[in-house]
C-alpha positions in Angstrom: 104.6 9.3 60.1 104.0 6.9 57.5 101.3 4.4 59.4 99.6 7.9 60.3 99.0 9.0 56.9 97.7 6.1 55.2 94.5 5.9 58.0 92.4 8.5 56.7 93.2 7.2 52.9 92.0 3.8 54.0 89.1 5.6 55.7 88.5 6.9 52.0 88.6 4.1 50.2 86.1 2.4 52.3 83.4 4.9 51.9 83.7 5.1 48.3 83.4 0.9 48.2 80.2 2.0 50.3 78.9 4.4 48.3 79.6 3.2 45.1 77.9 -0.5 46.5 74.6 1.8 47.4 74.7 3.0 44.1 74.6 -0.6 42.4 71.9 -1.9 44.9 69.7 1.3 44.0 69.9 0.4 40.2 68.8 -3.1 40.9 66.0 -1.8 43.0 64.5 0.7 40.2 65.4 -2.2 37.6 63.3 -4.7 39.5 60.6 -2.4 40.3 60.4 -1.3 36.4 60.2 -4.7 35.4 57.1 -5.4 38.3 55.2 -2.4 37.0 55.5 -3.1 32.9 54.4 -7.3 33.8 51.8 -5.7 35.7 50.5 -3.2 33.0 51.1 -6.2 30.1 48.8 -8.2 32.5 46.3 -6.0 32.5 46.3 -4.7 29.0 46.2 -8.3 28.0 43.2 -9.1 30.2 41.3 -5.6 28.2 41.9 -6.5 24.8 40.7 -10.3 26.0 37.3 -11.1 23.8 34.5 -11.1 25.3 30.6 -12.8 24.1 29.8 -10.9 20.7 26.8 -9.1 21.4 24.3 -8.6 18.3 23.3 -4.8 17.5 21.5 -5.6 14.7 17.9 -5.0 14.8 15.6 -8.0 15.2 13.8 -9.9 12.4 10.6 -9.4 12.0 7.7 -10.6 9.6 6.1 -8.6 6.9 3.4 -5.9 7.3 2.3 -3.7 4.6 2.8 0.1 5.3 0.7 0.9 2.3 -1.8 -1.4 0.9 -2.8 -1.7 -3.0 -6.0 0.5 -3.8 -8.8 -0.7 -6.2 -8.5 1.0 -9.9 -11.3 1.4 -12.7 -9.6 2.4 -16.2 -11.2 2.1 -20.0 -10.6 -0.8 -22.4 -7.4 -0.2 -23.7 -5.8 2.0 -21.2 -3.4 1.1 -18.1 -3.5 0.9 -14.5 -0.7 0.5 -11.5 -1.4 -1.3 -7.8 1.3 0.4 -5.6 2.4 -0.7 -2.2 5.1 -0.4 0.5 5.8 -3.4 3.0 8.3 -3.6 5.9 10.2 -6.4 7.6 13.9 -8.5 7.9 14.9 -10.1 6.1 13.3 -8.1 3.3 10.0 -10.4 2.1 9.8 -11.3 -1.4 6.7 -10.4 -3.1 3.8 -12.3 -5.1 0.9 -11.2 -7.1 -2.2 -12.9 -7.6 -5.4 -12.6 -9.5 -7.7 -14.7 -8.0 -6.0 -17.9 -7.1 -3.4 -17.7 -9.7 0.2 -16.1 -10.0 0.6 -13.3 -12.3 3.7 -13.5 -14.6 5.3 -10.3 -16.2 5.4 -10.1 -19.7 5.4 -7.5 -22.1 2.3 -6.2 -21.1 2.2 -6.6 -17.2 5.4 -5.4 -15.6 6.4 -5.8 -11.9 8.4 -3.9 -9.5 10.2 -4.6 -6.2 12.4 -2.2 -4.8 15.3 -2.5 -2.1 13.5 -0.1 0.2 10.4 -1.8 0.4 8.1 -0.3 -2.1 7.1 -1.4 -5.7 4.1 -2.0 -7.7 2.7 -3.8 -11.0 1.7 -1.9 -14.2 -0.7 -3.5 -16.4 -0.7 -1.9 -19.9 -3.4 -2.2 -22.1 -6.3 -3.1 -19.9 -9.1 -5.6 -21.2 -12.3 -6.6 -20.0 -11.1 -10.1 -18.9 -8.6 -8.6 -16.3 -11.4 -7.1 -14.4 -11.1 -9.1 -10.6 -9.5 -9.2 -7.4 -5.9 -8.8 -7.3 -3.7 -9.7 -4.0 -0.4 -8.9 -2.9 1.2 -10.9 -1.0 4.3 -10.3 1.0 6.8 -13.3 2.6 9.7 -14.2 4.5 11.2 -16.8 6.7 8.9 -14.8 10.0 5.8 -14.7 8.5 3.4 -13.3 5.7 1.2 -10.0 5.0 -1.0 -9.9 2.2 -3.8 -6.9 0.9 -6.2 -7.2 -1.7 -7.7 -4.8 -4.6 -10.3 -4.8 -7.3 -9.5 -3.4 -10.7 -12.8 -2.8 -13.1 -11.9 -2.3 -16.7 -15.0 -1.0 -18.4 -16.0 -0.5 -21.9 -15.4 2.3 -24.2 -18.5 3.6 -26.0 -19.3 6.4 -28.1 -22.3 8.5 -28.5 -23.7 6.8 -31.4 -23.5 3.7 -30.0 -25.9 4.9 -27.3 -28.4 7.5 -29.1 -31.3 8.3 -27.7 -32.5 11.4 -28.9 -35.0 13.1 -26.3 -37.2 16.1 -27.4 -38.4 18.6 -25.3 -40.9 21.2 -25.7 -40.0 24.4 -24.0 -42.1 27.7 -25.0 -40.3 30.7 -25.8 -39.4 33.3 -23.0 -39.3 30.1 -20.4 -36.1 28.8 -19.6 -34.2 25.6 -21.7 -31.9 23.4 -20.2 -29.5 21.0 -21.6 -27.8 18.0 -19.9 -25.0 16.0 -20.5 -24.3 12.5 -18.4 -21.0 10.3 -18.9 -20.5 7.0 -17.4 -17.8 4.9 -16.4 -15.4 8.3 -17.3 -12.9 9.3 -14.6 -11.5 12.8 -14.7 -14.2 14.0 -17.4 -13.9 17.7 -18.4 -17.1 19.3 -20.1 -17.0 21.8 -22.5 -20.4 23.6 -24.5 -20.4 25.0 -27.8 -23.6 27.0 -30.1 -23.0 26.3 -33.6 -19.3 25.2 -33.3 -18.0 28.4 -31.3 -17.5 27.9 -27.5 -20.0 29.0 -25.1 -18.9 30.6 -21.7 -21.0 31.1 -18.9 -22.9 34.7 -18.5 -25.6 36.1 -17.0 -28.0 34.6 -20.0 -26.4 31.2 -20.1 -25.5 29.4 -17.2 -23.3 26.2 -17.1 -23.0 23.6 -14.3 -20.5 20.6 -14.1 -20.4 17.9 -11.7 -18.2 14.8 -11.9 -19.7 12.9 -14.7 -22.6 15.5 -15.5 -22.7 18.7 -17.4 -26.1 21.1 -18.1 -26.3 24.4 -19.8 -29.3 26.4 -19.3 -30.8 29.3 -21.4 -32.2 31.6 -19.8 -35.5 33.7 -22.0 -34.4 32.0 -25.2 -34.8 34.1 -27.9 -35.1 33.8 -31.8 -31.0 34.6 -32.2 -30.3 31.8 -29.7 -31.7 29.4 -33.0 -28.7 26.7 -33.7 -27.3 23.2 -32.5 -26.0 23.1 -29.4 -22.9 20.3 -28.7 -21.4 19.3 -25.2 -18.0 17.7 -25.5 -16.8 15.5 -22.7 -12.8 14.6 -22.6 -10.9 13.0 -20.5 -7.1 11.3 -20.9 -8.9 8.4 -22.6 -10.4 10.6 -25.5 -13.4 12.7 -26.1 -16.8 12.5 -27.2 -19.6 14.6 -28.2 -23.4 14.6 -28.6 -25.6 17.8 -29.8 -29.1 19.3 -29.5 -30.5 22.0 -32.2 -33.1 24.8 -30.9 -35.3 25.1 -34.3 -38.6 27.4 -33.3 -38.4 30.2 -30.7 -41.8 30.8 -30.4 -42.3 26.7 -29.7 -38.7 25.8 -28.7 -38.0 21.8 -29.3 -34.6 20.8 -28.1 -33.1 17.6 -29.5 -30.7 15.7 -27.5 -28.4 13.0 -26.7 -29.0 12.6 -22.8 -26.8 10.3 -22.0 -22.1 10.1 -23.6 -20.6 7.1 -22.6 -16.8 6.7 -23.3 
């Protein structure tokens, strides 16, 4: 009875050494496969985040070129004028002005501006006759050069007296008279026309025409209450200036004027 009781225990104990030896040699399979994948992954992860050539994104350089050129300027004695421009390129070209062959300095009177976008200009202040000429801009870097080119004209500031010619004309009464004013070298000139100090507008008796640098103001059937002196003033952002003409005799009208107002 004993001997035939302990077989099936034995038969026990030997599957359970079985199983639990199964068990063991499962874990070290999934251990060793674990450990396979995660070199693997390492491996491959390392070989991503390996450096490669740098590759340049950066635009290319390239050499100057004006985008906008200087213009030419005429301004009076005294007054000031500005050459503007806008140039492109990389690195971002220094800039040089000339007059003529020779560099222009800034001082308290000439003042120069480069900004970081490209654009600038220089101011000269106090124009005089002597800095009439040929200006040049000149753009540079390590690619290349651009360069553009203006005229300034500084012109003299002269008043009516120092130009009088007086001009008479004979016009008989009933026929029409006619005025005219002339500026020269005077930008932006406004006109304005005046009987006897008090402003003059244009009606269906008097008629005014402007153009640029001339002015005329014509009477139509002049009569004896249109008697008096007649003034044109010219202005502009300079000053002004002013010349006149007096209408004596209607019957026999004689206009005396200043034809031509210079500023």
């Amino acid at each position: 009875m004993t001997h035939a009781s302990s077989f099936p225990d034995l038969q026990l104990i030997f599957w359970a050494w079985v199983c639990f030896f199964l068990k063991e040699l499962l874990k070290l399979y999934l251990m060793v496969s674990s450990f396979g994948r995660s070199t693997c992954s390492s491996h491959l992860l390392v070989q991503l985040k390996e450096p490669g050539p740098e590759v340049d994104l950066s635009p290319p350089e390239k050499p100057p070129k004006f985008t906008k050129a200087i213009e030419s300027f005429e301004v009076a004695e005294g007054g000031q004028c500005f050459f503007r421009y806008r140039v492109t390129g990389k690195p971002l070209p220094d800039i040089q002005w000339l007059k003529g062959g020779f560099h222009i300095q800034p001082n308290e009177f000439c003042v120069i501006i480069n900004h970081s976008d490209g654009s600038g200009f220089i101011n000269m202040k106090n124009a005089k006759l002597e800095h009439s000429g040929v200006y040049t801009c000149k753009a540079f870097n390590q690619n290349g050069e651009d360069c553009c080119t203006a005229e300034l004209l500084v012109v003299t500031h002269r008043t009516c007296e120092e130009d009088h010619r007086v001009v008479p004309l004979e016009v008989n009464a009933g026929s029409t008279a006619r005025f005219e004013c002339e500026t020269e070298f005077a930008p932006n000139v406004s006109f304005k026309w005046f009987k006897d100090g008090h402003a003059i507008k244009a009606s269906e008796k008097c008629r005014i025409i402007s153009r640029f640098t001339a002015s005329s103001l014509e009477l139509l059937s002049p009569t004896q209450d249109d008697s008096g002196e007649y003034t044109c003033e010219a202005s502009n952002q300079h000053g002004s200036d002013k010349c006149s003409a007096s209408l004596t005799k209607p019957q026999k009208a004689v206009f005396y004027m200043n034809v031509t107002l210079e500023f």
